[in-house]
C-alpha positions in Angstrom: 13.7 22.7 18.2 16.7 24.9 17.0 19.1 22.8 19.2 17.6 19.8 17.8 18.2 20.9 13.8 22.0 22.2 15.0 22.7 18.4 16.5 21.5 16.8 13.4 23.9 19.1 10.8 26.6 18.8 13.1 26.1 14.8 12.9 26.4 15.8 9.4 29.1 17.7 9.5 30.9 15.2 10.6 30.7 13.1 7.8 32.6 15.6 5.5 35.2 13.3 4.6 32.0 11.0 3.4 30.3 13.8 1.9 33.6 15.2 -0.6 33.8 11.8 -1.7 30.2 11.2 -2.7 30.3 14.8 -4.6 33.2 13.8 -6.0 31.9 10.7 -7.6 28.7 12.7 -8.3 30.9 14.5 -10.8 32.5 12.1 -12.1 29.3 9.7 -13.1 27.8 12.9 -14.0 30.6 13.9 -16.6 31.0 10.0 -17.4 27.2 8.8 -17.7 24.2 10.6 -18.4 24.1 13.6 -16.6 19.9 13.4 -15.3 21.4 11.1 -13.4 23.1 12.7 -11.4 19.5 14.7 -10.2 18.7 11.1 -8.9 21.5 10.0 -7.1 22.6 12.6 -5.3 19.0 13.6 -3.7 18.6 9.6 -2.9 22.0 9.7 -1.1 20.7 12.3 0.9 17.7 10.9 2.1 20.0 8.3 3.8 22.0 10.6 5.2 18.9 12.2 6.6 17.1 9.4 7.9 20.3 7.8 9.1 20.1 10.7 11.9 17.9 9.1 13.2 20.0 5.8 14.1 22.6 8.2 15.5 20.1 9.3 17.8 19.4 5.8 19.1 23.0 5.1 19.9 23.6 4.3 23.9 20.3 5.5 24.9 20.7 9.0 23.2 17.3 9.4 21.9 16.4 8.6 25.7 19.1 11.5 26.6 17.4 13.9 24.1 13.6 13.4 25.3 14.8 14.8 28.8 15.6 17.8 27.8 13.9 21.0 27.0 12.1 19.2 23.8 8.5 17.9 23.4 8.3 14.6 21.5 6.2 16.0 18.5 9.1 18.8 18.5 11.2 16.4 18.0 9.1 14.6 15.0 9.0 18.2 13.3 13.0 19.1 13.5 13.5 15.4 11.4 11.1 16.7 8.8 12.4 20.3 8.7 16.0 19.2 8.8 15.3 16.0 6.2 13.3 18.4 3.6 16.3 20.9 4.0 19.4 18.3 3.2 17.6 16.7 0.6 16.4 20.0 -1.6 19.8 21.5 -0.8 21.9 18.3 -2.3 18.8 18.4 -4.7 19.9 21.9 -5.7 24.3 21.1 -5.7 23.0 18.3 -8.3 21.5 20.6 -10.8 24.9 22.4 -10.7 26.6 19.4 -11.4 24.2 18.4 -14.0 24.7 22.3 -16.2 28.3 22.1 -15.3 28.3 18.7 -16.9 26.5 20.2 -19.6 29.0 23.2 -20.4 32.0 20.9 -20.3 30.8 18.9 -22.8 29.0 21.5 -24.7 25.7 19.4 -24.6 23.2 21.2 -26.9 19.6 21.1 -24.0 16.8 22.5 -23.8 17.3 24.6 -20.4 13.5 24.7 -19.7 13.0 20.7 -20.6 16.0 19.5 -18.5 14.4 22.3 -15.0 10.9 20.8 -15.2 12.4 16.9 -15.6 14.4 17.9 -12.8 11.7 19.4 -11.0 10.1 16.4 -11.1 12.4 14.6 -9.1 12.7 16.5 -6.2 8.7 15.7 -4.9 9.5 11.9 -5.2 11.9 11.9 -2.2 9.1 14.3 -0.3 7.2 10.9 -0.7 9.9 9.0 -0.1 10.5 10.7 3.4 6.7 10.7 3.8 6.8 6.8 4.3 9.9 6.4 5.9 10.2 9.0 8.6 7.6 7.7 10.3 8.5 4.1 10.2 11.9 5.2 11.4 10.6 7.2 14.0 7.7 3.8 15.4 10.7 1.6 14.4 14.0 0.3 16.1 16.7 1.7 12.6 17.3 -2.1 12.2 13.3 -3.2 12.3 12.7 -0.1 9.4 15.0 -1.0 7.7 13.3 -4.6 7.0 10.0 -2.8 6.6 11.6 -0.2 4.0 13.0 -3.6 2.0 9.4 -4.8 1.9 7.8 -1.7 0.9 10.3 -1.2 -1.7 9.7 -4.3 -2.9 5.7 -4.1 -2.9 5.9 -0.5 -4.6 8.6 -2.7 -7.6 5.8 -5.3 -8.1 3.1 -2.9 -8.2 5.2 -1.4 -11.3 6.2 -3.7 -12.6 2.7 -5.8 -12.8 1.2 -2.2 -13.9 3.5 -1.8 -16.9 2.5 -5.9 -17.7 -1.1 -5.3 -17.3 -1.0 -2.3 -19.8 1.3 -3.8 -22.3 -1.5 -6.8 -22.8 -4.2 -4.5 -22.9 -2.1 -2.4 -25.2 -1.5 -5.5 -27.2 -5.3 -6.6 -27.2 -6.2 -3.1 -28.4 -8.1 -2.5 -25.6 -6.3 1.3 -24.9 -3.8 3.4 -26.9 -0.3 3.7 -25.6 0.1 6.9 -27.3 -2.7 8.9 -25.4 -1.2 7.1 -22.3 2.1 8.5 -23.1 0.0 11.9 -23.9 -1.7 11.6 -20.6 1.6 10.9 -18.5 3.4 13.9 -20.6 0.8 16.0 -19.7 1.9 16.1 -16.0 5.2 17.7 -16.7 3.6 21.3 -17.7 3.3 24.1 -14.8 -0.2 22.8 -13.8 1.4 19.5 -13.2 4.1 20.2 -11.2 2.2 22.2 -9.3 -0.5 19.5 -8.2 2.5 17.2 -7.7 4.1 19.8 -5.4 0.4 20.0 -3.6 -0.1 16.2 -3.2 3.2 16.0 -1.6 3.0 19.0 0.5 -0.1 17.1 1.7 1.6 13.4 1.9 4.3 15.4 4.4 1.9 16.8 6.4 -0.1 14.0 6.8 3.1 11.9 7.6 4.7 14.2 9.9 0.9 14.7 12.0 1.2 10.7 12.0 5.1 10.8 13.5 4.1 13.6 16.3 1.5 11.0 17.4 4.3 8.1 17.6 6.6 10.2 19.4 4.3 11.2 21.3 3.1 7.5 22.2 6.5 6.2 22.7 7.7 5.8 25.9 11.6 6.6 26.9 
């Protein structure tokens, strides 16, 4: 498995010319725009660079090449979670850097603790993110996920936006109060909060990666 982590951040590490540049205009959005987000951007860049391994792998039979050596299928599955959850909170962790930075240059007047836990927030929705896509990579040719990523993106849009719709007009008929809503939502960003968000992804990327060793260990090479 450690020779399977090392290809993927040398794949990486090849990109560095890509990489600079995408700090770069990290920095310069985050200095330009509003710095929170900056916490959104960079972590979701990330996540493509960390599933696009994946598609590297497939390249002239490679993923073929690397089943026949020394690696079990479900090791496999378990170095693209390790190595995805790694990239992503690292890059997750450079763009809270960028963020404070942002905010001493400009001497923005924060509230340190408020601007952590929004921030802390942010980090557990590309968990789920990976959570749905690592295994659809992993059952999926890169160019057949990426279809079924479009669709799912676009199912999880409508669901959103049809939920805000449905509670505006029953907002509007009376028939619940927006502000204990609000209240309700709010509520979520205290300690207890993140920490059940934390759990229920913990638990999404568990159950997801149990579900990609099973692929893998289905697929034929």
């Amino acid at each position: 498995m450690k020779g399977l982590l090392i290809k993927d951040f040398r794949i990486v590490m090849n990109q560095k010319k890509f990489l600079v540049l995408y700090l770069f205009i990290a920095a310069v959005l985050g200095f330009s725009m509003d710095s929170t987000f900056i916490v959104s951007y960079v972590p979701m860049v990330a996540t493509i660079i960390a599933l696009s391994t994946i598609s590297y792998d497939y390249n002239d039979n490679g993923l073929s090449f690397i089943m026949t050596l020394p690696n079990k299928p479900g090791d496999y599955a378990v170095a693209k979670y390790i190595f995805s959850v790694i990239t992503v909170t690292a890059m997750w962790l450079v763009s809270i850097v960028i963020q404070f930075a942002s905010f001493m240059i400009q001497k923005s007047e924060v509230s340190t603790a408020e601007v952590l836990i929004s921030d802390a927030v942010m980090l557990p929705l590309f968990f789920l993110i990976l959570a749905v896509m690592l295994p659809i990579e992993l059952k999926y040719s890169p160019e057949k996920a990426r279809v079924v990523m479009f669709v799912i993106f676009g199912v999880v849009m409508l669901a959103v936006l049809g939920g805000k719709s449905i509670i505006d007009s029953m907002a509007a008929k009376g028939l619940i109060n927006p502000d204990k809503v609000t209240g309700a939502v709010q509520s979520f960003s205290g300690p207890a909060g993140l920490i059940a968000i934390y759990a229920a992804c913990i638990i999404a990327l568990s159950i997801s990666m149990m579900i990609s060793i099973r692929i893998m260990q289905n697929k034929e090479f």
